[in-house]
N, C-alpha and C positions, 0 to 999 in steps of 0.2 A: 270086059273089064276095062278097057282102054276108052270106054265109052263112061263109064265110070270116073276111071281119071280123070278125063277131057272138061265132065259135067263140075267136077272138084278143081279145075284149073293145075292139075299136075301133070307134070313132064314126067313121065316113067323112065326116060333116061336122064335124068335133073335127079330123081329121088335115088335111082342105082349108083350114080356118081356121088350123090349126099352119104348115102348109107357103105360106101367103100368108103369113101372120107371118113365118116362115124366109126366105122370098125377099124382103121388106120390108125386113126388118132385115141381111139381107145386100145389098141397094142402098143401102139407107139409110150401111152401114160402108165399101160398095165409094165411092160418089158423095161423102163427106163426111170419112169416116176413113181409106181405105187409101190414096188416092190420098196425100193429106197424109202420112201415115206413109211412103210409098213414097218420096216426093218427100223427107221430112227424112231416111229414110236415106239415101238417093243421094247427096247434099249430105256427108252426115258422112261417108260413105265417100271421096266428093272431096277434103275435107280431109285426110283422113287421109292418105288419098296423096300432097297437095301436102305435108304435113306431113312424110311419110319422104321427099318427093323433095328439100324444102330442109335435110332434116338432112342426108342424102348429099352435097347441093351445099356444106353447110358443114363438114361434114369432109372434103369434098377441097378447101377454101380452107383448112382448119387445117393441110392436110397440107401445100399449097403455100406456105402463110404460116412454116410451120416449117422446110421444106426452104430456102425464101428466107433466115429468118433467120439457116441454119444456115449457108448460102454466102455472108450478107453477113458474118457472125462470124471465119467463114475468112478472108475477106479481108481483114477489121480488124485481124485476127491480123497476117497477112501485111505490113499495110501497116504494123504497128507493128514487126515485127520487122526491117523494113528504115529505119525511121523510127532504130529504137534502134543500128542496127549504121554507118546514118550518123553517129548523132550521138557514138559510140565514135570510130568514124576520124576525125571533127571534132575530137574531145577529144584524141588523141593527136598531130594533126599540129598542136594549139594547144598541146601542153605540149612537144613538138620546139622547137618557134618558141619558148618562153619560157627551154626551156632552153640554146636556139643564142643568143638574145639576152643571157641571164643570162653565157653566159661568154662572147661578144662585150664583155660593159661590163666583166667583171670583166680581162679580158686592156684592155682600153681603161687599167682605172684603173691596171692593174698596168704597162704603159709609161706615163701622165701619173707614178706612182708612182716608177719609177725614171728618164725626166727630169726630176723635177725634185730628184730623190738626186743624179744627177748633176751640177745645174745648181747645186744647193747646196754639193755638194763643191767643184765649180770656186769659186764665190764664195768660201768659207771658205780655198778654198787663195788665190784672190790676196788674202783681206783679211789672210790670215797672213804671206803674200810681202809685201806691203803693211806689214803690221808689223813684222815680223824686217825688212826694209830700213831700214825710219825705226829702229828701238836697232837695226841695222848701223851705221849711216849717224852716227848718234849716237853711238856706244862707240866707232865709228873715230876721228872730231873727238875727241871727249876724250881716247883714246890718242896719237893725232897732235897734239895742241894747234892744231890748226889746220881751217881750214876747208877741206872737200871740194871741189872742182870738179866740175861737172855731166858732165865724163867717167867722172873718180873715180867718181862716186855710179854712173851707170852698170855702171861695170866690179866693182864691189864688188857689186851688187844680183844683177849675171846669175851672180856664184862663188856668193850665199847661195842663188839660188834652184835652182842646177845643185845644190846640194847639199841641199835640201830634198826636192827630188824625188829622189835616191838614196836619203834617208832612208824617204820614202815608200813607194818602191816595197818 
């Protein structure tokens, strides 16, 4: 075998001394280096994965945060559309109410209106009976030369006023 070597150019104590180096420096990287290097990728590989398992966890929280905001939206919707359709029929049975009370005051003022038309005509008609009686009553005495008697005024007052109200009507 050394004959072998020899024919190959190797030193058989050049290769034992290589291959104690080679095993040297391969405990030396296994005991110091690999393990460490072994250990830090394990670790990064951990993370990585905690890392795509919290992005998963938090895109199905965006999903369910979105799906939420979308069913609470609907329902704000919802709750305004009825909020709004209330406050329509609120507005409409408060402008009924203003317009039954507008022509409740307005038919109120328009009888106050014509009693007191009427209550005026009545006045003006007796303060006119009341005056055509007094120049009745006066244009009689002068015509008569003499003074009426309280029957007289009577009977003379109810002919003016029987015929005032003819005229009237």
């Amino acid at each position: 075998m050394g004959e072998l070597f020899s024919n190959f150019g190797i030193d058989p104590k050049l290769l034992f001394a290589q291959a104690v180096n080679f095993f040297l420096v391969l405990w030396l990287l296994n005991r110091f280096v690999f393990k460490k290097l072994l250990s830090f990728l394990e670790e990064r590989r951990k993370k990585i994965e905690q890392g795509l398992e919290l992005r998963d966890r938090a895109e199905k929280e965006v999903a369910q945060i979105g799906n939420a905001r979308h069913r609470a939206l609907q329902e704000i919707k919802k709750e305004a559309e009825t909020v709004l359709s209330q406050t329509r029929d609120l507005a409409r049975q408060k402008e009924q109410e203003l317009l039954r009370a507008a022509k409740e005051q307005q038919e109120a003022i328009l009888l106050n209106a014509r009693a007191q038309g009427e209550k005026d005509k009545e006045d003006m008609l007796k303060q006119a009976q009341q005056e055509i009686r007094t120049r009745a009553l006066f244009l009689a005495e002068q015509a008569l030369g003499r003074t009426l008697t309280p029957k007289d005024e009577k009977r003379i007052a109810k002919e003016m006023v029987q015929a005032l109200k003819h005229y009237a009507e």
